[in-house]
MINU-563057 format. One record per atom (N, C-alpha, C): residue in one letter; x, z, y. Coordinates in pm, whole numbers, plus 50000, padded with zeros to 5 digits. Each point is the difference from the previous one (the first is absolute). Layout:
<sites>
aXZY...
</sites>
This chain:
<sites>
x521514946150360x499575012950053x498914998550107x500114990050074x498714997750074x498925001349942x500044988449906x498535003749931x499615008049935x500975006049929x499235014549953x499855010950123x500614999950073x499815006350188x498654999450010x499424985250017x498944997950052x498585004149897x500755000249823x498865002349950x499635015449985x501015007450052x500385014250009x499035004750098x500014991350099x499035004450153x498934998549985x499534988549980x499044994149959x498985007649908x500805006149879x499075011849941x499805009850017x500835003550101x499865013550069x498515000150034x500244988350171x499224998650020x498414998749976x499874989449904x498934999849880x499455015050005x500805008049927x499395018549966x499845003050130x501045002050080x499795011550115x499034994050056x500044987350056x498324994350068x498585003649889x500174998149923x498745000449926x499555010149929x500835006749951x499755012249945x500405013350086x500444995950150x499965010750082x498614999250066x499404984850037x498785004850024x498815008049932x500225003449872x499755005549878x499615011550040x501855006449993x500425012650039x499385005550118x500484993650092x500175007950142x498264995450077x499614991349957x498614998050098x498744997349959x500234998549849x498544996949936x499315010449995x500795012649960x498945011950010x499265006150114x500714994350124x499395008550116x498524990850015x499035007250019x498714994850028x500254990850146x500795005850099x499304997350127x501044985950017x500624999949914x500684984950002x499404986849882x499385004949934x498704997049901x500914982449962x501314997850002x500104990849915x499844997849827x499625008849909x499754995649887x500384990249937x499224996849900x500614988649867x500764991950070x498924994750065x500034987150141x501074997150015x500325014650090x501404999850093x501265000849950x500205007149857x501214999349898x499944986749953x498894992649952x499884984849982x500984988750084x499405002050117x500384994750122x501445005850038x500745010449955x500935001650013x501064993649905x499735004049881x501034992549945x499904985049957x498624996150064x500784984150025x500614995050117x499715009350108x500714996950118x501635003849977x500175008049918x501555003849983x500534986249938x499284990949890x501074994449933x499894986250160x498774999849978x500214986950161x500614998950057x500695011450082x501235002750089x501164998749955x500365006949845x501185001349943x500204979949990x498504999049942x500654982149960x500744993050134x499165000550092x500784995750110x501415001449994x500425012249991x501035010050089x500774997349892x500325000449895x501134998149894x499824990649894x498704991149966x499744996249896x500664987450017x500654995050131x500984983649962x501575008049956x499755014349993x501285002249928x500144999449882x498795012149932x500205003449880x498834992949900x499174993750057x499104995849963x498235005549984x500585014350092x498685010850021x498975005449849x501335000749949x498775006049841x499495012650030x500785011250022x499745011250055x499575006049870x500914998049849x498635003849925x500244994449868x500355008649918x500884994949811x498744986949964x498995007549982x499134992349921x499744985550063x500174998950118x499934983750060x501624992749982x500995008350020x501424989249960x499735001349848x499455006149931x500194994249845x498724988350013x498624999750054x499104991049992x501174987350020x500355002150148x500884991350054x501334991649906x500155008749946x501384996449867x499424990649932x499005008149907x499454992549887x499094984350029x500004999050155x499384986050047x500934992150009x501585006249999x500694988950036x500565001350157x499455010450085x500434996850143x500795010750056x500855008749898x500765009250028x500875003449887x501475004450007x501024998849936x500255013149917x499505001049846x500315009649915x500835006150015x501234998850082x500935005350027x500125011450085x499044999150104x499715004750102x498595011949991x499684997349874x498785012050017x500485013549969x500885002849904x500295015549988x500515005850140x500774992450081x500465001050139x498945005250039x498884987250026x498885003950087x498615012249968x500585000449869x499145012149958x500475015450067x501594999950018x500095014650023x500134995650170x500014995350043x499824997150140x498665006250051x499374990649952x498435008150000x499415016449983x500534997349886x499825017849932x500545008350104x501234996650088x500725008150061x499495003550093x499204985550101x499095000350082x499305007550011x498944999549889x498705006249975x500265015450046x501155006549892x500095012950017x500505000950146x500974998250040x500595000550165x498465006150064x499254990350006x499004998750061x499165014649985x499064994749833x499705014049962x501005017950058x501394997849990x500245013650054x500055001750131x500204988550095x499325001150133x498715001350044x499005000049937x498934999750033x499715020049940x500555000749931x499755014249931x500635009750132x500994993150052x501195013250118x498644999050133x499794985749972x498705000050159x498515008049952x500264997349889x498385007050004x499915012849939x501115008349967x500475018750002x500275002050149x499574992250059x500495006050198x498235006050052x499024998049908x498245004850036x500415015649867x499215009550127x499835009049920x499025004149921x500305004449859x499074996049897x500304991749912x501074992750013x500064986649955x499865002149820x499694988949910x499834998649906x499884989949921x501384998549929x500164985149954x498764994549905x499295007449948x498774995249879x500784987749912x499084992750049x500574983849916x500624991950110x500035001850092x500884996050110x500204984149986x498844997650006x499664979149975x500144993849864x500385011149867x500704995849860x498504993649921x500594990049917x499044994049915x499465005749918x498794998549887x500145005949929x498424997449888x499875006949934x498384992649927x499515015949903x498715001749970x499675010549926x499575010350119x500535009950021x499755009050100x501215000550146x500624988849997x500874998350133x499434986650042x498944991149928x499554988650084x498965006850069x499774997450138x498905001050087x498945002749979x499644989449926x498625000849940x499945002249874x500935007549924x500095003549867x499924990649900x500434991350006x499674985249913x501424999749872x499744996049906x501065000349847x501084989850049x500515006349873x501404994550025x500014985749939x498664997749923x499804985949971x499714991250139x499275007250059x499304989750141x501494998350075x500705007550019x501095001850067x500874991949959x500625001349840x500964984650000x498774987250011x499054998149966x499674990649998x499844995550145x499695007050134x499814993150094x501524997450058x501095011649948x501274992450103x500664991149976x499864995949816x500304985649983x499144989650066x498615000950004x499674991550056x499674994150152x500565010950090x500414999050109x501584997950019x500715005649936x501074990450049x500394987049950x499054995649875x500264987349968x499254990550123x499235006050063x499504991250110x501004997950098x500725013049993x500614997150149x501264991549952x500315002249888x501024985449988x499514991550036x499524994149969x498724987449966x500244998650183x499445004850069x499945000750161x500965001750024x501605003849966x501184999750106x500514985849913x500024997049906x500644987549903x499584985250115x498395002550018x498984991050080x500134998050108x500245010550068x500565000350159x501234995850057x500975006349858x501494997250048x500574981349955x498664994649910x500374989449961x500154985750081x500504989249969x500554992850091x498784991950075x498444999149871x498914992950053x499175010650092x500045011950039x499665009050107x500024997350152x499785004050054x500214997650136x501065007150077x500364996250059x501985004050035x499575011650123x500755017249953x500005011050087x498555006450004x499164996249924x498845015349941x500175003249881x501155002449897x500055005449911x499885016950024x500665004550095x500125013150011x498555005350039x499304990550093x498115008650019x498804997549878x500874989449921x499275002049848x499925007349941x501435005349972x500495008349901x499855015950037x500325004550143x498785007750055x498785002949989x499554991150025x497935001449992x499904996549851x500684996849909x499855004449852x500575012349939x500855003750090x500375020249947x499035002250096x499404998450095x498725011550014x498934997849972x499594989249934x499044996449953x499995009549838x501365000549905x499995006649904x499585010950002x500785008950184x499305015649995x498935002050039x499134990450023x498715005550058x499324998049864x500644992749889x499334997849880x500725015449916x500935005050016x500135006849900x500855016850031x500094999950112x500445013250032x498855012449930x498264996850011x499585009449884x500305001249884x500554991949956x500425002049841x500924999349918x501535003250105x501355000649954x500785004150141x499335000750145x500944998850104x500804989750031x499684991249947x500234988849925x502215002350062x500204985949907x501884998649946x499934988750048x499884993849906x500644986649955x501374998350015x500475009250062x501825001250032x500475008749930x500975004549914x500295010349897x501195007650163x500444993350071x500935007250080x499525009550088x498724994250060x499195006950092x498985011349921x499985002049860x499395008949928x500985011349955x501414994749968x501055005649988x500325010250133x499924994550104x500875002150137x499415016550059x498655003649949x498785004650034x499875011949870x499774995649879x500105010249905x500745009250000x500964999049987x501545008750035x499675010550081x499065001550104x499625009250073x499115006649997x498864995749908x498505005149988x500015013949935x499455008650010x499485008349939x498694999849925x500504988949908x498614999249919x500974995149882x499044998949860x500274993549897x500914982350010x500304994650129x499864985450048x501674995749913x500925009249997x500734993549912x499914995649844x499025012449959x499644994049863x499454988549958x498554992950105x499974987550007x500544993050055x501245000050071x500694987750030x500414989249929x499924997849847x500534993949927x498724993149993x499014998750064x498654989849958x500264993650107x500235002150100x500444994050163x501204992550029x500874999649871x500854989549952x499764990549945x499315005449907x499944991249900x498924988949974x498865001750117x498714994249982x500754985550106x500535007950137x500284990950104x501094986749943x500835004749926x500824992049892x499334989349905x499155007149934x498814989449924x499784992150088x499185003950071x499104993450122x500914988550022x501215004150118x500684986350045x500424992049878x500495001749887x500204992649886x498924988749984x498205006949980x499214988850029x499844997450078x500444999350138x499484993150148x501614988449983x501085003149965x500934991250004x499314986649885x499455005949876x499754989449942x499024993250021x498415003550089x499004993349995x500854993250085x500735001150121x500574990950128x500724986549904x500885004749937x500834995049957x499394986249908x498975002349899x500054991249934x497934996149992x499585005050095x498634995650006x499904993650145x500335006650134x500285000750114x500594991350091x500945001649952x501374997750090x500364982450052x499474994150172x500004985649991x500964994749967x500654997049912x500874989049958x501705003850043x499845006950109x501215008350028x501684999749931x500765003950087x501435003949871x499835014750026x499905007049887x500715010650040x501385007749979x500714990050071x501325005450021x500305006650097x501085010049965x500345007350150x499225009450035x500415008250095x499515017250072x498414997850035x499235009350002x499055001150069x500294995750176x498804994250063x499834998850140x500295014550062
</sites>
């Protein structure tokens, strides 16, 4: 129960940090954080969370990285349906806290309320081809970068500012053209609330981030990976 505790918080966190800066501060001009600053937010969320719980649970924060994580070998099949609704649970927790704080401005209006999406709910209006194609291939990176970081030939205690400055490195690459995912929990957590079309595409925001870590577990795994065992939990 700890660790699903911690992966519970942990994804909270993830959404309410990152997709509340979304919500609650990207739109105001005179606080003018933008892409940038939602960027910079939700990699600062997982940075902290890694610290703060990840020698518990292993800091996935996030389906599509414990299955990357599974299928490498460094996390226990047993343990992902667990850690899937842990997450999911997170996400939403989060998402409906962020919805009670941000109906307290009058006027308020959920729109898309941080939700993913491609066609006429991506940003920049971009297809639903560009859209799976970039979130597989951003989260196969970010396997690739937490597999690398968390591995034993790495350097001991910067896995978590890697794996950070590679989720904000993804959103400064792709929040125009999906709001970007790569987490099906944190797309999940968020939809549920939108007043837009965002649940109907949720099923691309699963399913791409799923692909994705599938190939980031295997380029690690069998092109990659120094010589390593991979036995046993993630770092």
């Amino acid at each position: 129960m700890r660790r699903l505790s911690a992966e519970l918080f942990g994804t909270f966190w993830l959404v309410f940090g990152g997709c509340g800066s979304a919500v609650l501060a990207a739109g105001f001009p005179e606080l003018g954080i933008g892409f940038a600053g939602v960027s910079l937010a939700f990699g600062l969320t997982v940075v902290t969370m890694a610290y703060a719980v990840g020698g518990i649970s292993g800091g996935h924060f996030n389906p599509a990285v414990s299955l990357g994580l599974a299928l490498a070998g460094k996390f226990s099949w047993k343990e992902l349906a667990p850690y899937w609704a842990a997450q999911v649970v997170g996400a939403i927790v989060a998402g409906a806290a962020l919805l009670c704080i941000a109906s307290g401005q009058p006027g308020f209006e959920a729109g898309g309320f941080a939700s993913n999406g491609f066609g006429d709910l991506s940003p920049g209006g971009y297809s639903m081809q560009a859209a799976l194609l970039i979130e597989v291939i951003l989260t196969a990176g970010f396997l690739i970068v937490i597999l690398g970081a968390t591995s034993k030939s790495a350097p001991a205690g910067f896995a978590p500012l890697a794996i950070g400055l590679a989720l904000t490195l993804i959103h400064l690459i792709s929040i125009p053209v999906t709001n970007t995912s790569v987490n099906p929990a944190r797309s999940t957590g968020v939809a549920l609330f939108a007043e837009t079309g965002a649940m109907g595409q949720l099923w691309l925001f699963w399913v791409a981030p799923l692909i994705g870590a599938a190939v980031g577990a295997w380029v690690w795994k069998y092109l990659l990976m120094p010589g390593e065992s991979t036995a046993g939990d993630a770092a």
